[in-house]
C-alpha positions in Angstrom: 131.3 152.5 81.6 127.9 150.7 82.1 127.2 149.3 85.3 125.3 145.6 85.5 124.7 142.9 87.9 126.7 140.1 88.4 127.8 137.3 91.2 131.5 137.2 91.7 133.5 135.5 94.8 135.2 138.8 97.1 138.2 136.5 97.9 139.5 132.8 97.1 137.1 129.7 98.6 134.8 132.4 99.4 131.3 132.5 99.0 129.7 134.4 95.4 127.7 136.7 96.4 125.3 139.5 94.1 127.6 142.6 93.3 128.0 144.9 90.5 130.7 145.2 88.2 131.6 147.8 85.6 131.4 147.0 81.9 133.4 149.2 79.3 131.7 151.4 76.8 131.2 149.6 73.3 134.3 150.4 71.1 134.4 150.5 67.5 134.4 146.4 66.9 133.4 145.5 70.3 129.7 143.5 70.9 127.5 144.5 73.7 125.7 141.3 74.8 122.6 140.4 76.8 124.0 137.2 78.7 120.8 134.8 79.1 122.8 131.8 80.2 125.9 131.1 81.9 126.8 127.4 82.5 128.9 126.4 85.9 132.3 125.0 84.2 134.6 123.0 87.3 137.2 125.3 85.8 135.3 128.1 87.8 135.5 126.1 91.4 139.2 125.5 90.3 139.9 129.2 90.2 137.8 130.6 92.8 139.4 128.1 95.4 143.0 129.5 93.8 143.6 125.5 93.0 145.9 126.5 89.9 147.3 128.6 91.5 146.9 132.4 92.7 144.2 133.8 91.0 142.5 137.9 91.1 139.4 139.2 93.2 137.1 140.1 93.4 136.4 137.2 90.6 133.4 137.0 88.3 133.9 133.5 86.6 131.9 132.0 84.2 133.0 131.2 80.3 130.0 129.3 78.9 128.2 132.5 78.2 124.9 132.4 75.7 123.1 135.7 75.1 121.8 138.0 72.8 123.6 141.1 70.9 122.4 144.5 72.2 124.6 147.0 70.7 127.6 147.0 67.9 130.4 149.2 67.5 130.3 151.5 64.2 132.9 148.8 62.9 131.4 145.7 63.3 130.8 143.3 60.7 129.9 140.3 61.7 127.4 140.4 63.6 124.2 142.9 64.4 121.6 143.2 67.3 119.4 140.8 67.9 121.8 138.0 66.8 122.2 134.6 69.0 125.7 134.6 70.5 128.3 132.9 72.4 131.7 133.6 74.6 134.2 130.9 75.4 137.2 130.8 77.5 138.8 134.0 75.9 138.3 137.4 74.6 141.4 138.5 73.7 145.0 136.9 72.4 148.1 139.0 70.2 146.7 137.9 67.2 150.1 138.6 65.4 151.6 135.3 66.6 152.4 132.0 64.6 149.1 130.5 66.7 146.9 133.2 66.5 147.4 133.8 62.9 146.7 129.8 62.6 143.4 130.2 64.5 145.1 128.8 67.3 144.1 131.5 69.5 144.3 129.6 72.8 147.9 128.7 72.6 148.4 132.5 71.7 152.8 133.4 72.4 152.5 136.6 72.2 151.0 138.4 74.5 148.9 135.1 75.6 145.2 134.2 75.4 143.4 137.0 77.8 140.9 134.5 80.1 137.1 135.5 79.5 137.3 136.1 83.5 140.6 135.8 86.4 142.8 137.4 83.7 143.9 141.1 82.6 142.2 142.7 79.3 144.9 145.0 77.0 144.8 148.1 79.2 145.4 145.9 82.2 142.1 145.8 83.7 140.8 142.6 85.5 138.3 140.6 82.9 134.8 139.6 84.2 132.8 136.6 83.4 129.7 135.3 82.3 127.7 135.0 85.8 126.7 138.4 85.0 123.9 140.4 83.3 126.1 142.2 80.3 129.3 141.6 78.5 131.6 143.7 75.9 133.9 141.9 74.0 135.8 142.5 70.8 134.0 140.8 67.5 136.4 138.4 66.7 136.3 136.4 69.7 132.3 136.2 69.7 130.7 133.0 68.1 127.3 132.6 66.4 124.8 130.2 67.9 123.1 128.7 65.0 119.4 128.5 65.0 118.1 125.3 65.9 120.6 125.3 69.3 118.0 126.8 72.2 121.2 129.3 74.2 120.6 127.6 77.7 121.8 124.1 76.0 124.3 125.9 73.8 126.5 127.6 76.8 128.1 124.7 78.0 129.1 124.0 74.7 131.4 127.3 74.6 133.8 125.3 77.0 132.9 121.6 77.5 131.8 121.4 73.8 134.7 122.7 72.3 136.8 120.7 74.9 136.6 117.7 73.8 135.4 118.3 70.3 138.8 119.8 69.1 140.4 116.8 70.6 138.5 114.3 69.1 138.8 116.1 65.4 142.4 116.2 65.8 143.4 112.8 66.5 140.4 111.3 64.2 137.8 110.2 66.3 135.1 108.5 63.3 134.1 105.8 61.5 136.0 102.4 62.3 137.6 104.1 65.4 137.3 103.2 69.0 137.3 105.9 71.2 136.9 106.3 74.9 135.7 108.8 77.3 136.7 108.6 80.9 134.6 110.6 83.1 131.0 111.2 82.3 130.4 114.6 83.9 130.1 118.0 82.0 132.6 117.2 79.7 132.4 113.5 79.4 128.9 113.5 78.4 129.6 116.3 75.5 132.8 114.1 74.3 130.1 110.7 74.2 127.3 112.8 72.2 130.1 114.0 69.8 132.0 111.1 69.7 129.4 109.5 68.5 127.9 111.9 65.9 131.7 111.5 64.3 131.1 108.1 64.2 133.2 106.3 66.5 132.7 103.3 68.5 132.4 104.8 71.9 133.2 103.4 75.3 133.0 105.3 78.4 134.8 104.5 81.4 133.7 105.3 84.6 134.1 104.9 88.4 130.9 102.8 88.5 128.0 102.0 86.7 125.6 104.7 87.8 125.4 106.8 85.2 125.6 103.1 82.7 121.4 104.3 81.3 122.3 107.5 80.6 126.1 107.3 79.2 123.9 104.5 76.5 121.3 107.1 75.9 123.1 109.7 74.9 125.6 107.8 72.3 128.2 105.0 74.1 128.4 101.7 72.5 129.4 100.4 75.6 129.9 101.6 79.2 132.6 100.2 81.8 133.5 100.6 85.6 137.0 101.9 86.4 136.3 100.1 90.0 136.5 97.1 88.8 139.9 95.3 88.2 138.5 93.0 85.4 137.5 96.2 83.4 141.8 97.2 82.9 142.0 92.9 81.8 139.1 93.0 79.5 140.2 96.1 77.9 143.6 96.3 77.4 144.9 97.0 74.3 141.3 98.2 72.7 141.4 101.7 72.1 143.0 104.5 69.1 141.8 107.5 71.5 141.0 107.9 74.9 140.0 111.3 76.4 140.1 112.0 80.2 138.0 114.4 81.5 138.9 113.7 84.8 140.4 116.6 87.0 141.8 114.3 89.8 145.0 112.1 89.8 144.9 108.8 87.5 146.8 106.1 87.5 148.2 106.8 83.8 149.9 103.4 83.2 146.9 101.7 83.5 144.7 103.6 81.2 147.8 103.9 79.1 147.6 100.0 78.9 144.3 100.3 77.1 146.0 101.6 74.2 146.3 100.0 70.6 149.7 100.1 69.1 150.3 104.4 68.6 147.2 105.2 70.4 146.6 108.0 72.2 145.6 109.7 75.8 144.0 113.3 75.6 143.8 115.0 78.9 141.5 117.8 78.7 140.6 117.6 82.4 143.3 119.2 84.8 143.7 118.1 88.1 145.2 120.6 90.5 148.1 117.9 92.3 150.7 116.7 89.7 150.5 112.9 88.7 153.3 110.2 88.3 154.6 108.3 85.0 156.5 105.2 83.9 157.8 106.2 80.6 157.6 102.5 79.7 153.7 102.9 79.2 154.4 105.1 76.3 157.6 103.6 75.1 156.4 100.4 74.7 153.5 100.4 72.0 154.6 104.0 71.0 152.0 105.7 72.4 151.2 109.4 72.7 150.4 110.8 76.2 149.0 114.4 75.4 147.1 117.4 76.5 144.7 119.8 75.1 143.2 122.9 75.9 139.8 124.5 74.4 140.4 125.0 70.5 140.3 128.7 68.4 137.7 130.9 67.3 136.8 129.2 64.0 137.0 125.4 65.4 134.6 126.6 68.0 132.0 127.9 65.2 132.5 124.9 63.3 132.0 122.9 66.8 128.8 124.8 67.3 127.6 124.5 63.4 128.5 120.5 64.1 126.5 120.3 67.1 123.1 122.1 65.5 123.3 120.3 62.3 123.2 116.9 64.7 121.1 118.3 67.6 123.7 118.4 70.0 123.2 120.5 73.0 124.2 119.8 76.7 122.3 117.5 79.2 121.4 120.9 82.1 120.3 121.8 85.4 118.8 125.2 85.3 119.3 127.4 88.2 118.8 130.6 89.7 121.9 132.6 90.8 121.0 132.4 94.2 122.3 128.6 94.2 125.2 129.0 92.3 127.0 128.5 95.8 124.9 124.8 96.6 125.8 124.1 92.9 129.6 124.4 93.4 129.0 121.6 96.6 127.1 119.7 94.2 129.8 119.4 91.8 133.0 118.6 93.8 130.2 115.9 94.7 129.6 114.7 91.3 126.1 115.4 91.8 124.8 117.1 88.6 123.6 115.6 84.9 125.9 117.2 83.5 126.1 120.3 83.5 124.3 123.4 85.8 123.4 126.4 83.9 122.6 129.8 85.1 119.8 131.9 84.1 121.2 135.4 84.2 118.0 136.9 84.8 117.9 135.8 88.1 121.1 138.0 89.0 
């Protein structure tokens, strides 16, 4: 067992504070990495304020982990020291299952997708995350960073990257489509940058028009506010794809009503409180209302190898570990473009 640094909350809605944590020896295809950066995913808040539901502590979160590889097992093949690496939400599934043999590992049936952190590794020991100094983790659920993608704009992409890009690839987002993104936070301003880069015509609907400059910057066509009544009037009936990235209650008709004939709504965001449906809003153009969660090992390295062969790395805020807490506040305020990122050396 190696010992290492890390920030984890002692209870749920309690403060992080500095702590150590024990990592396991490197097995025979496991990957010792050097974390460098670890980006601040709302997922994180969710779990250390027990919001889907209980949850285990002492809790290191983090799952948008970029570092470097330190040490291999004597069976590893893929990858050697010295190599740029990534860590998503998982680090373990059955692999024997219909999903996980389908690359599907996040929808594993078998023994279920083991969570990068707040989940329980093979030999039933409590999985730590990213906000720490050192990881282990088996070689087939590590991800190469391709050169060209710096690792403090990469992490993010290891959960709000693959997010919304799995998503998009799956229900066509490209040329001659209209997509929208609701939300422009950390995962709405990935899903305009990639959006984009697939081609689409991209519209991004949000509360206001604060963030209008920068949702245009970085990729949307056009930009809307959700505050406004005209915007549901103006729009209605314009869009093959929308994806919410919103983690609070909509009103689903509505956006539901912006839908062409068999469009559809992706959530990837996942609000804590459950949400209300007329099934009319789907019967009636034969729409899809659907959900989405992450995507497998090989979609994220070809999300990654997407993203550095068009420059795409997340918009950050680098902090020190020491304001993880403020940055947690700053979130649940929407106040952060887009996405805080933790340099692990300051743990």
């Amino acid at each position: 067992m190696t010992t290492v640094a890390a920030y984890a909350a002692p209870a749920a809605k309690a403060p992080l504070e500095r702590t150590t944590i024990e990592r396991r020896e490197v097995g025979e295809f496991d990957v010792l990495i050097d974390i460098k950066f670890a980006g601040i995913c709302h997922s994180d808040i969710h779990q250390v304020h027990e919001g889907w539901g209980g949850a285990i502590f002492p809790m290191v979160p983090g799952h948008e982990i970029a570092g470097v590889v330190s040490e291999v097992g004597s069976g590893v093949t893929t990858f050697q020291v010295g190599d740029h690496v990534g860590v998503g939400c998982m680090v373990d599934s059955c692999r024997a299952c219909e999903n996980c043999k389908a690359g599907r590992e996040q929808y594993c049936t078998g023994s279920g997708m083991v969570g990068t952190y707040n989940a329980l590794d093979k030999n039933g020991e409590p999985t730590y995350g990213g906000y720490s100094q050192k990881i282990v983790v088996d070689e087939n659920y590590v991800v190469r960073i391709p050169e060209g993608l710096s690792l403090d704009v990469a992490a993010p992409l290891l959960c709000a990257g693959i997010t919304v890009y799995s998503p998009l690839k799956r229900w066509g987002a490209g040329p001659g489509k209209k997509v929208a993104v609701l939300g422009m936070g950390g995962l709405g301003h990935m899903a305009v940058k990639i959006a984009h880069a697939l081609g689409a015509e991209v519209t991004v609907l949000s509360q206001s028009l604060r963030k209008k400059d920068d949702g245009l910057k970085l990729g949307a066509d056009h930009y809307y506010a959700t505050s406004d009544p005209k915007t549901f009037e103006e729009l209605r009936g314009s869009f093959d794809l929308i994806v919410s990235t919103v983690s609070a209650p909509l009103d689903f008709n509505a956006y539901l009503s912006l839908l062409r004939t068999e469009g559809a709504l992706v959530n990837v965001g996942a609000p804590e409180e459950p949400v209300s449906l007329n099934l009319f809003s789907v019967i009636g153009g034969g729409k899809t209302l659907a959900g989405s969660m992450i995507g497998g090992i090989a979609e994220t390295q070809e999300m990654l190898d997407f993203c550095a062969a068009h420059g795409i790395g997340a918009e950050i805020e680098l902090i020190g570990a020491a304001e993880i807490n403020e940055a947690y506040e700053r979130v649940l305020n929407s106040d952060v473009r887009y996405r805080f990122v933790i340099d692990t050396a300051t743990i």
